[in-house]
C-alpha positions in Angstrom: -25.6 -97.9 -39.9 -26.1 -101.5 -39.2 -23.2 -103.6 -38.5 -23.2 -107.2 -38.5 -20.8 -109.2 -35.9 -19.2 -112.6 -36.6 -20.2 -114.6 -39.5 -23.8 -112.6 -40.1 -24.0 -110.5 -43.5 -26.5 -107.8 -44.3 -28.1 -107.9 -47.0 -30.9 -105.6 -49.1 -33.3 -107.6 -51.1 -33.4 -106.9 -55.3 -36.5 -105.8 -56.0 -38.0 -108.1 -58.9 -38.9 -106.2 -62.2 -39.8 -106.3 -65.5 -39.7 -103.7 -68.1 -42.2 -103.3 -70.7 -41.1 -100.0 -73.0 -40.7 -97.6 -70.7 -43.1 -98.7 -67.9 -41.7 -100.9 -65.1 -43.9 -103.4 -63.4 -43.0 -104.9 -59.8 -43.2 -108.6 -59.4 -45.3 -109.3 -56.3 -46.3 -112.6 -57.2 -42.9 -114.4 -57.2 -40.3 -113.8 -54.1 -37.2 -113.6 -55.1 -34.2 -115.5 -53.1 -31.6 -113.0 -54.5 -30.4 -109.9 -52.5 -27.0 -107.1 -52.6 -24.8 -107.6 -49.5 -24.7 -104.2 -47.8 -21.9 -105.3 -45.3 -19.8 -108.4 -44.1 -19.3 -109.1 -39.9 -15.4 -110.0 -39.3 -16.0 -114.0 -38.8 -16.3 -116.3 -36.6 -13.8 -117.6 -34.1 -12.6 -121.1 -35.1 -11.5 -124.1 -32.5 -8.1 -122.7 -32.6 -9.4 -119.1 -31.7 -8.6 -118.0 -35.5 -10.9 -115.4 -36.9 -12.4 -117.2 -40.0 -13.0 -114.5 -42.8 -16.3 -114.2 -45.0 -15.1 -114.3 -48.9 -18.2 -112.0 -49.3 -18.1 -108.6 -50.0 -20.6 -105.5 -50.1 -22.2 -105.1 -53.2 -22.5 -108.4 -54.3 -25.2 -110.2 -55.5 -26.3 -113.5 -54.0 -28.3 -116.3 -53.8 -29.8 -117.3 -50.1 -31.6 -119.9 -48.2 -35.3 -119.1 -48.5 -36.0 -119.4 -44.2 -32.9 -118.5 -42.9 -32.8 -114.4 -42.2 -34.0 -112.0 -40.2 -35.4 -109.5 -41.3 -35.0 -105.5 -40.0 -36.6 -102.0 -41.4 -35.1 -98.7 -40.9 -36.1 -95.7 -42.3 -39.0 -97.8 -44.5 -35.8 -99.7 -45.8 -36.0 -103.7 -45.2 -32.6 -105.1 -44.8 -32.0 -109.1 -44.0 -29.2 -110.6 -41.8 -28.1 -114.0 -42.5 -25.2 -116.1 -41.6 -22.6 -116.3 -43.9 -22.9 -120.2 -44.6 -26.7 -119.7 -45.5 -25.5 -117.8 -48.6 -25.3 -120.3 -51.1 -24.2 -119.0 -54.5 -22.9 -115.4 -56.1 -25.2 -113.6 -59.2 -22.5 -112.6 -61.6 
């Protein structure tokens, strides 16, 4: 289990897809910025030592900065860790 400290958030990119009867067909063409949050760190510390707190929660889907992860594979899965602030909208 990964677990991300202070503000970072784990993320598993959404495949992109596109269903034609009963056939899928995987979009390798176009990256997609969007990805489900797996888990939330605690925060950061503010000035006043304060533990902010990420509004984010797992299972979420979200819109991210296109440059700003890292990216990790474990057991052929790709997860991507990102601050918090890089996150920049919710899919609802």
């Amino acid at each position: 289990m990964i677990k991300p400290l202070n503000d970072y958030v784990l993320l598993q990119q959404t495949k992109n897809e596109e269903k034609v009867g009963s056939i899928i067909l995987a979009d390798t063409k176009n990256k997609s910025n969007v990805a489900t949050i797996i888990a939330v760190g605690p925060g950061k510390k503010n000035d006043d030592g304060k533990i902010e707190n990420i509004v984010l929660k797992p299972g979420e889907r979200v819109i991210y900065k296109e440059y700003a992860t890292t990216t990790y594979e474990e057991h052929s899965i790709k997860y991507l860790l990102i601050k918090a602030e890089d996150i920049i909208a919710i899919v609802e």
